[in-house]
BAFI-3210 file (N, C-alpha, C; in Angstrom, 3 decimals, decimal comma, padded with zeros to 6 digits):
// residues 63
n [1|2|3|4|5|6|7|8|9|10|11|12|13|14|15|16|17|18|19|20|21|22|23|24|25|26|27|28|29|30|31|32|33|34|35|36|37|38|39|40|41|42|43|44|45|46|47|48|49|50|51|52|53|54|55|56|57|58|59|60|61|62|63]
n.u [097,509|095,855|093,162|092,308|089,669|089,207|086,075|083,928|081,990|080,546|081,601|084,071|085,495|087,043|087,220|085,917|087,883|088,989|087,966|086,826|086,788|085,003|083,854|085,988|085,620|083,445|083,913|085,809|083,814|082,329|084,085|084,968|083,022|081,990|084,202|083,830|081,689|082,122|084,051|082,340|081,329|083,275|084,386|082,088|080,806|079,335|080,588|083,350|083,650|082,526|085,374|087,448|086,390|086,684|089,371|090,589|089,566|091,101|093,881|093,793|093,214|094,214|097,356]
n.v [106,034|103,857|105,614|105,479|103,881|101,789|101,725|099,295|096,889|097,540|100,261|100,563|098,860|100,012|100,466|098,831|098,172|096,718|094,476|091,763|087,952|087,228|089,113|090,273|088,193|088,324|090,179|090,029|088,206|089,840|091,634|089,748|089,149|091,865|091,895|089,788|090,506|093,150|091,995|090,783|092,661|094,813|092,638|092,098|092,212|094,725|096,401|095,952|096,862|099,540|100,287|099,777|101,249|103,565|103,967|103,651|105,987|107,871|107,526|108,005|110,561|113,602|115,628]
n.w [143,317|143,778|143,674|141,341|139,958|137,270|134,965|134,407|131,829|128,695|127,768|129,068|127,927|125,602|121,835|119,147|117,003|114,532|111,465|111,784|111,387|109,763|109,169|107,037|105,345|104,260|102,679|101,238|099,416|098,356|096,811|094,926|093,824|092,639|090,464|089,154|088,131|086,419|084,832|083,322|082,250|080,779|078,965|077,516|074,005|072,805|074,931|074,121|071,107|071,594|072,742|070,857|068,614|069,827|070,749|067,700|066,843|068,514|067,496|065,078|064,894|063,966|064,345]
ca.u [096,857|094,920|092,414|091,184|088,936|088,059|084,467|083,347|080,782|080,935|081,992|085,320|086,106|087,338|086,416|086,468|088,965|089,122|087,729|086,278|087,300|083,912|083,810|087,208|085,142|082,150|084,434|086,325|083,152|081,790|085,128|084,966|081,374|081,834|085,433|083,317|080,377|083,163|084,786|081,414|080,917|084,443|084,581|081,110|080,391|079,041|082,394|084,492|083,543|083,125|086,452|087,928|085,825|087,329|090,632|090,507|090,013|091,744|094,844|093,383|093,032|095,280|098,161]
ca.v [105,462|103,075|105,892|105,350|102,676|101,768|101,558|097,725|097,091|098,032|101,551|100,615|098,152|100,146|100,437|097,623|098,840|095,933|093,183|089,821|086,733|086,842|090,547|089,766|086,662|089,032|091,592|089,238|087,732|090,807|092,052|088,474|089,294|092,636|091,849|088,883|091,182|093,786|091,210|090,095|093,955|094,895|091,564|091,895|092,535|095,800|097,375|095,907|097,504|100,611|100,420|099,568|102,542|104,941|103,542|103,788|107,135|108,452|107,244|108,335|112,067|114,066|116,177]
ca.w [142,175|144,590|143,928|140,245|139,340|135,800|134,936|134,132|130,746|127,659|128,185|129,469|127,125|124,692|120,436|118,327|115,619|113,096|111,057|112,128|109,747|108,951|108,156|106,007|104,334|103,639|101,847|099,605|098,602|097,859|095,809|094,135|092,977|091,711|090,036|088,324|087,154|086,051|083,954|082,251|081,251|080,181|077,891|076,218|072,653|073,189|075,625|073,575|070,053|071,858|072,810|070,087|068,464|070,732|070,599|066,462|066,688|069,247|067,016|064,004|065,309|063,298|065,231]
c.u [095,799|093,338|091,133|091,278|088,186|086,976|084,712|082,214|081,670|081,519|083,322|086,357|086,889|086,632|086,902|086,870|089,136|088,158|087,784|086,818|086,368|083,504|084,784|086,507|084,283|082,492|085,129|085,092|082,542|082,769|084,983|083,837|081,346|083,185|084,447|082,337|081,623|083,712|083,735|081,365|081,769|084,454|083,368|081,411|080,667|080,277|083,062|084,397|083,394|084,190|087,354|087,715|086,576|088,763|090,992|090,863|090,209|093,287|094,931|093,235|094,384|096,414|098,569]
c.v [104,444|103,709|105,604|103,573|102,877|101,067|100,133|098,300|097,559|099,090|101,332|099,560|098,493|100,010|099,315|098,188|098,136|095,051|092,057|089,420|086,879|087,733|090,473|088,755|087,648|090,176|090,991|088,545|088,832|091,168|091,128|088,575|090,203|092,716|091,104|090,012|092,132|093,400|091,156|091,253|094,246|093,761|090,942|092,425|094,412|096,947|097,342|096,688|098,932|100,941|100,581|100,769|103,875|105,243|103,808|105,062|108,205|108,312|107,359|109,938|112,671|115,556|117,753]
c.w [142,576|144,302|142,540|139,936|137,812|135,526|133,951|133,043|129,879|127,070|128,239|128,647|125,929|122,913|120,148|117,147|114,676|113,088|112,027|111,135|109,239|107,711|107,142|104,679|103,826|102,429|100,824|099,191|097,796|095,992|094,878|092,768|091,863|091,088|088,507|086,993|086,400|084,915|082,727|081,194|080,440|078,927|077,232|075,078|072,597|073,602|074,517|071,789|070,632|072,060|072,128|069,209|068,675|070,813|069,204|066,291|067,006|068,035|065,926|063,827|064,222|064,901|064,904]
res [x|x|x|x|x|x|x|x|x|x|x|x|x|x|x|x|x|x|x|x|x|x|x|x|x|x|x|x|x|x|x|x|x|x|x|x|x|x|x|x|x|x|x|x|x|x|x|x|x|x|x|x|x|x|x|x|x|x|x|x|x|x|x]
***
């Protein structure tokens, strides 16, 4: 086994398989962001009478 040598550099170093903290920080801010915007849409005016709309008479349908 004296005979193999593993290659030095970046090559031999292996993949980088996970997350940084930073990459972690960059992804909950992200999620944070579009959770927020998400929220604004869902709980406008607008959604919410469609919803309600749709909801009406879905339950109004006869059987």
């Amino acid at each position: 086994m004296s005979g193999l040598v593993r290659p030095t550099g970046l090559r031999g170093r292996g993949g980088d398989a996970g997350m940084s903290t930073s990459e972690y920080a960059m992804g909950t801010i992200a999620a944070c962001a579009f959770a927020a915007v998400l929220y604004k849409v869902v709980t406008s005016e607008v959604v919410s009478t469609a919803l309600q709309s749709t909801i009406g008479k879905a339950l109004d349908a006869p059987f």
